[in-house]
NUTI-922818 format. One line per field, with one value per residue: x, y, z of N, C-alpha, C in turn; residue in three letters. Coordinates in nm, 3 decimals. Layout:
<sites>
npx: [X | ...]
npy: [Y | ...]
npz: [Z | ...]
capx: [X | ...]
capy: [Y | ...]
capz: [Z | ...]
cpx: [X | ...]
cpy: [Y | ...]
cpz: [Z | ...]
tido: [ALA | ...]
</sites>
This chain:
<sites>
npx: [1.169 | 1.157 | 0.903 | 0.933 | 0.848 | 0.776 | 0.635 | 0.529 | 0.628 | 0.866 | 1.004 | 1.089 | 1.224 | 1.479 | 1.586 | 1.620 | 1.823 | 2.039 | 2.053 | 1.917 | 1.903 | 1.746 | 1.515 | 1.331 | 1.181 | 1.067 | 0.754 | 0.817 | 1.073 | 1.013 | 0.868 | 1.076 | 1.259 | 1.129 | 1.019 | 1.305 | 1.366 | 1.466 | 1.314 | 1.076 | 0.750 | 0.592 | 0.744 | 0.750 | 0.470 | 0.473 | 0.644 | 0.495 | 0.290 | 0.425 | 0.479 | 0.242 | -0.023 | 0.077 | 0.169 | -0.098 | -0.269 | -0.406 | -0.674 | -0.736 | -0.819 | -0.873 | -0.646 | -0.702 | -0.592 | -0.653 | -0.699 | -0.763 | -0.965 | -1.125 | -1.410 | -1.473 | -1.346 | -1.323 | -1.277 | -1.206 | -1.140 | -0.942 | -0.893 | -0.761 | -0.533 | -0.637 | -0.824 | -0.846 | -1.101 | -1.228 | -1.508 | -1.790 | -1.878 | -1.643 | -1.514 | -1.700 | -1.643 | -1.392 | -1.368 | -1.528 | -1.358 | -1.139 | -1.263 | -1.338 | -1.040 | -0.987 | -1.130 | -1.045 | -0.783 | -0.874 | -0.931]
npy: [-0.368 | -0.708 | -0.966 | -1.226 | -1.559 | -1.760 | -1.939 | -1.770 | -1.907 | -2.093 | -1.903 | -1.785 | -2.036 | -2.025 | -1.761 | -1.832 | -2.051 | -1.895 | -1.873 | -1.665 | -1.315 | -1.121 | -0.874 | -0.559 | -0.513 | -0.798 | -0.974 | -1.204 | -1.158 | -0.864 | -0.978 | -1.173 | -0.995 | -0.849 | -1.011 | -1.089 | -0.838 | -0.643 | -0.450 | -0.200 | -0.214 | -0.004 | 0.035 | -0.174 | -0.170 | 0.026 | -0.036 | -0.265 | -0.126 | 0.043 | -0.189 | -0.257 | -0.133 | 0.118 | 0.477 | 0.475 | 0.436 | 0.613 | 0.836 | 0.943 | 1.188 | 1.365 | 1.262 | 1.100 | 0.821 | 0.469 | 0.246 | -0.076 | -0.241 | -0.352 | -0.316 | -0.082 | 0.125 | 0.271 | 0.223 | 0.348 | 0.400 | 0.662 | 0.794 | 0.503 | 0.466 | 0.399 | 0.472 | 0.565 | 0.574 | 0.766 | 0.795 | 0.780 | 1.026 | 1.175 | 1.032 | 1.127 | 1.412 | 1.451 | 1.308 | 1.536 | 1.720 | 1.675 | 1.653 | 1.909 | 2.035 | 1.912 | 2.004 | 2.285 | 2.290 | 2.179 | 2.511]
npz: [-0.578 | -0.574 | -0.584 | -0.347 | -0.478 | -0.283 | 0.006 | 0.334 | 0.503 | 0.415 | 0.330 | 0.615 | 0.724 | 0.521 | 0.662 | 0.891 | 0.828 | 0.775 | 0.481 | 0.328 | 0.376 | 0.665 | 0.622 | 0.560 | 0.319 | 0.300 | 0.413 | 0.557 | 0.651 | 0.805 | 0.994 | 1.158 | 1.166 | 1.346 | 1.533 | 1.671 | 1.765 | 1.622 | 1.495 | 1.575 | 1.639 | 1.484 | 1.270 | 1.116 | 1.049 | 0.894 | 0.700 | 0.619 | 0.507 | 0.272 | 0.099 | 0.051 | -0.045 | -0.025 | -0.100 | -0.235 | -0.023 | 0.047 | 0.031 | -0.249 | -0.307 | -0.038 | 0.107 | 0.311 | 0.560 | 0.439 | 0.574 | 0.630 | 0.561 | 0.290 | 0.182 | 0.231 | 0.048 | -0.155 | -0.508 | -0.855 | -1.201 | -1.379 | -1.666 | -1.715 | -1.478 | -1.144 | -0.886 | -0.540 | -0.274 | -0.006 | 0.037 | -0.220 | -0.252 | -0.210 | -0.429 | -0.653 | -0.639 | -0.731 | -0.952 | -1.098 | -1.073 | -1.226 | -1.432 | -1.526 | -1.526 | -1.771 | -1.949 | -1.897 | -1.973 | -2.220 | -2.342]
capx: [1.218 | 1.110 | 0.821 | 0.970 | 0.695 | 0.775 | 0.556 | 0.609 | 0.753 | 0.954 | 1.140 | 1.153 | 1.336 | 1.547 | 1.638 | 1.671 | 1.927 | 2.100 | 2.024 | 1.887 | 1.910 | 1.645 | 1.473 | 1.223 | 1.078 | 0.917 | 0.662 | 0.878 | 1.165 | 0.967 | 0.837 | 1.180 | 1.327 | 1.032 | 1.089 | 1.447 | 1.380 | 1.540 | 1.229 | 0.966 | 0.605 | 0.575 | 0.875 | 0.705 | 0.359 | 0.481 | 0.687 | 0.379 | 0.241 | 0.475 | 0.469 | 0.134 | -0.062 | 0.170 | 0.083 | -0.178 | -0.309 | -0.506 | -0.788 | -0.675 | -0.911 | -0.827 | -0.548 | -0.714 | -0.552 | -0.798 | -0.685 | -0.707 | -1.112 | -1.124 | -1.567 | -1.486 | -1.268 | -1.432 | -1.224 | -1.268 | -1.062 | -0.996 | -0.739 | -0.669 | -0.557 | -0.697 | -0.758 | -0.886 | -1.141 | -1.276 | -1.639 | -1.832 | -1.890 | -1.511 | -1.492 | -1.762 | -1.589 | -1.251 | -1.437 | -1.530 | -1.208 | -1.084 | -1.327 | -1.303 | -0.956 | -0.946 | -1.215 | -0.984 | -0.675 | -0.928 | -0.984]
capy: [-0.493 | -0.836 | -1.062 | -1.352 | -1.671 | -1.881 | -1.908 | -1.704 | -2.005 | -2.079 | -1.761 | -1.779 | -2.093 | -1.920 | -1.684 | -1.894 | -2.100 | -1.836 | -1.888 | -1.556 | -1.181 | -1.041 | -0.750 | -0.474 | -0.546 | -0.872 | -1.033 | -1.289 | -1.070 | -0.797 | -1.094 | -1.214 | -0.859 | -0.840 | -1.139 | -1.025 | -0.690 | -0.506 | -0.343 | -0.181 | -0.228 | 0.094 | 0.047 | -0.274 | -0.138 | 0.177 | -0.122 | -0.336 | 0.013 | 0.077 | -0.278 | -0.268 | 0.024 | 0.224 | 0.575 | 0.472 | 0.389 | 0.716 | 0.871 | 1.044 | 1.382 | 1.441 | 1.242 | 1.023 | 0.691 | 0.456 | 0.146 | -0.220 | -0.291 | -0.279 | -0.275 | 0.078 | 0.159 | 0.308 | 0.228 | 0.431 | 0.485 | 0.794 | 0.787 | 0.434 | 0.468 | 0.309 | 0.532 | 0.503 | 0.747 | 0.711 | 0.792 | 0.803 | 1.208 | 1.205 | 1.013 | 1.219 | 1.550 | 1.400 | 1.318 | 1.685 | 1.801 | 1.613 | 1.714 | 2.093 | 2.029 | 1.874 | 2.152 | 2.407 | 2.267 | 2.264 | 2.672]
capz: [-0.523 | -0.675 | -0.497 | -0.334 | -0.460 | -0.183 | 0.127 | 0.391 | 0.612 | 0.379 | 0.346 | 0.730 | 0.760 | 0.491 | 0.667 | 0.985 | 0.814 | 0.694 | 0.335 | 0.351 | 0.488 | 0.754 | 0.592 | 0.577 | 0.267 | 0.291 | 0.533 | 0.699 | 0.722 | 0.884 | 1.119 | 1.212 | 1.267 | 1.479 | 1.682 | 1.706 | 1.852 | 1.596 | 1.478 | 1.677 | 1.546 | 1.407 | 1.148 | 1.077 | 1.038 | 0.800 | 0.562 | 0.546 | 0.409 | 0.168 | 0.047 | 0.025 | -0.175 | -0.038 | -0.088 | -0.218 | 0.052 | 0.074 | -0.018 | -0.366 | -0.287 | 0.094 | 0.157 | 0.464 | 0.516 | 0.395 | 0.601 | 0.510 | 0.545 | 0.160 | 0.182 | 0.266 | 0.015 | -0.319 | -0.635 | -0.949 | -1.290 | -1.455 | -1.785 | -1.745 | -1.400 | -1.074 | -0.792 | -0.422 | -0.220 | 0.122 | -0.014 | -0.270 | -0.276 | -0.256 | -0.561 | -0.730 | -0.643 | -0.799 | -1.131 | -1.138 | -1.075 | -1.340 | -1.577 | -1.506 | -1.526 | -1.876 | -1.993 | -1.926 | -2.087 | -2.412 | -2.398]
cpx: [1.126 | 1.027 | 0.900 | 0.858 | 0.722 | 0.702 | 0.661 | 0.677 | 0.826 | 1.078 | 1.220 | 1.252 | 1.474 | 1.643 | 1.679 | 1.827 | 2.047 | 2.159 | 1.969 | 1.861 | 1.780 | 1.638 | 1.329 | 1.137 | 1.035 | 0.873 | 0.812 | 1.008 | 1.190 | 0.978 | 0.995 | 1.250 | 1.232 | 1.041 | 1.184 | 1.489 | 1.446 | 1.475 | 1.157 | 0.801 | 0.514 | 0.608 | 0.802 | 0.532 | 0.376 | 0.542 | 0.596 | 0.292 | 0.284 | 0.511 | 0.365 | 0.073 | 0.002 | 0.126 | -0.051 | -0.305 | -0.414 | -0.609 | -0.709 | -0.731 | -0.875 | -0.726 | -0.585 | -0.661 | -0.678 | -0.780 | -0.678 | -0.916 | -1.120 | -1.318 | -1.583 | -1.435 | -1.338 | -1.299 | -1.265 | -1.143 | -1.086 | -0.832 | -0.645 | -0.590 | -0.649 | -0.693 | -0.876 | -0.939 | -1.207 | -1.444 | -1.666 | -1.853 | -1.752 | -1.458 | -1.538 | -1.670 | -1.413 | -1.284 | -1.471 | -1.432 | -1.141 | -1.136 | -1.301 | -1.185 | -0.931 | -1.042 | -1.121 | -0.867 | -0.689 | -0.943 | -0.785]
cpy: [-0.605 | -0.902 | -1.179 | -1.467 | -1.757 | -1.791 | -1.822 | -1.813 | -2.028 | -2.024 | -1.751 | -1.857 | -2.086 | -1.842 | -1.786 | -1.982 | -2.034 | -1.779 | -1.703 | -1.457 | -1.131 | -0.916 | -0.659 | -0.479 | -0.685 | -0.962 | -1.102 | -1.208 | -0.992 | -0.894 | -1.154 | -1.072 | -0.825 | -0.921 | -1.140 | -0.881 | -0.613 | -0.428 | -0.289 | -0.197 | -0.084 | 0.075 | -0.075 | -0.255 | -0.055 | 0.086 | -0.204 | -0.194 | 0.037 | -0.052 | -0.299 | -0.156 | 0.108 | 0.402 | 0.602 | 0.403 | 0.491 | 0.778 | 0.991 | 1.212 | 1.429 | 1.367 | 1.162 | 0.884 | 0.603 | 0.298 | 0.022 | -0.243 | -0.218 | -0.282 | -0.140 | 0.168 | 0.194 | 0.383 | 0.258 | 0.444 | 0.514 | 0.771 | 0.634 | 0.382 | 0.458 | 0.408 | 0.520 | 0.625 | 0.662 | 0.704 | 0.789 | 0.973 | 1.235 | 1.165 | 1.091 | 1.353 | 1.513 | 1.392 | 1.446 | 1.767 | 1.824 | 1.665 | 1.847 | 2.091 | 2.014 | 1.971 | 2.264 | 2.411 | 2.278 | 2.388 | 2.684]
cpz: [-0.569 | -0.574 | -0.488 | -0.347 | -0.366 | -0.080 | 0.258 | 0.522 | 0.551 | 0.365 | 0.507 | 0.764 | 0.692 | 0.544 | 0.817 | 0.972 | 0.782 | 0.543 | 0.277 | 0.421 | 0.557 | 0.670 | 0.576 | 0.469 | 0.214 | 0.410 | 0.643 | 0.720 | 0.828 | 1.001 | 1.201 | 1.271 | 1.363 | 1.620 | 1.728 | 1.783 | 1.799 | 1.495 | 1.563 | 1.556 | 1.455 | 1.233 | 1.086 | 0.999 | 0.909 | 0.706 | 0.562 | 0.473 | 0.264 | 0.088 | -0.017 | -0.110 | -0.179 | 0.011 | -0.138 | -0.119 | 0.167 | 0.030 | -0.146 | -0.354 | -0.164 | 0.146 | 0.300 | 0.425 | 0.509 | 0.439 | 0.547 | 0.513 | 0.376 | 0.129 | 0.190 | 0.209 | -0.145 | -0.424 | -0.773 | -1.037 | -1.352 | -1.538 | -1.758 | -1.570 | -1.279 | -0.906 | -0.692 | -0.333 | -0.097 | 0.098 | -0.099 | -0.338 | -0.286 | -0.377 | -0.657 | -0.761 | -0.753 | -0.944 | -1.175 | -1.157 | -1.191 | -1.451 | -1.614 | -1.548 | -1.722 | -1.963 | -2.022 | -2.011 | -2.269 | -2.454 | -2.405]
tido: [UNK | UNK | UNK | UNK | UNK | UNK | UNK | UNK | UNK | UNK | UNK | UNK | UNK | UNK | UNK | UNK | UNK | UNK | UNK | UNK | UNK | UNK | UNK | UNK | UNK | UNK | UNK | UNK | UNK | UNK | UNK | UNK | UNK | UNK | UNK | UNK | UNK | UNK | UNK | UNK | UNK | UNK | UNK | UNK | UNK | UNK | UNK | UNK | UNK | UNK | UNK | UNK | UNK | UNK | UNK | UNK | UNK | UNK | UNK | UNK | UNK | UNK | UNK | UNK | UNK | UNK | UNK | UNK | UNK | UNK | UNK | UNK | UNK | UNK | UNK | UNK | UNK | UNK | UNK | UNK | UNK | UNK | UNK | UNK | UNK | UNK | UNK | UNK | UNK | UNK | UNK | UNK | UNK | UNK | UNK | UNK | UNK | UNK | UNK | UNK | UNK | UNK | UNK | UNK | UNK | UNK | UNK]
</sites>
């Protein structure tokens, strides 16, 4: 789905006027189906997720969600790719993986 560049008041009065549809994927949409009661803050919480990093939005080695405080968030790429670990030692162990991994594909 395409980024809307307008602000997010914009889009709201948008959608207020009817110029545009209430929906789940973007901000003021969410926000209006929110204020409308025909989300609950879950459904709203889990599509700012998947708007966001998404699935990445976990730790690539154990799979913990890795929230929004991004100071806590230890970014690392391997082949070019951009990937996201809750620690440090979780990153490490991932680089090993990888390596072992591409080791064995050479025998």
């Amino acid at each position: 789905m395409a980024k809307d560049n307008k602000s997010i008041e914009e889009q709201e009065f948008e959608i207020e006027q009817g110029n545009k549809d209430k929906e789940v994927y973007s901000e003021a949409g969410r926000a209006k189906l929110k204020e409308d009661d025909e989300i609950e803050d879950w459904e709203e919480g889990f599509m700012e997720g998947a708007e966001g990093r998404g699935e990445l939005n976990c730790c690539a080695e154990c799979g913990k969600n890795l929230g929004e405080d991004k100071e806590n968030i230890i970014e690392r790429e391997f082949n070019g790719e951009i990937k996201w670990f809750c620690s440090e030692e979780h990153a490490e162990n991932y680089a090993k993986k990888l390596e072992k991994k591409k080791k064995n594909l050479k025998l």
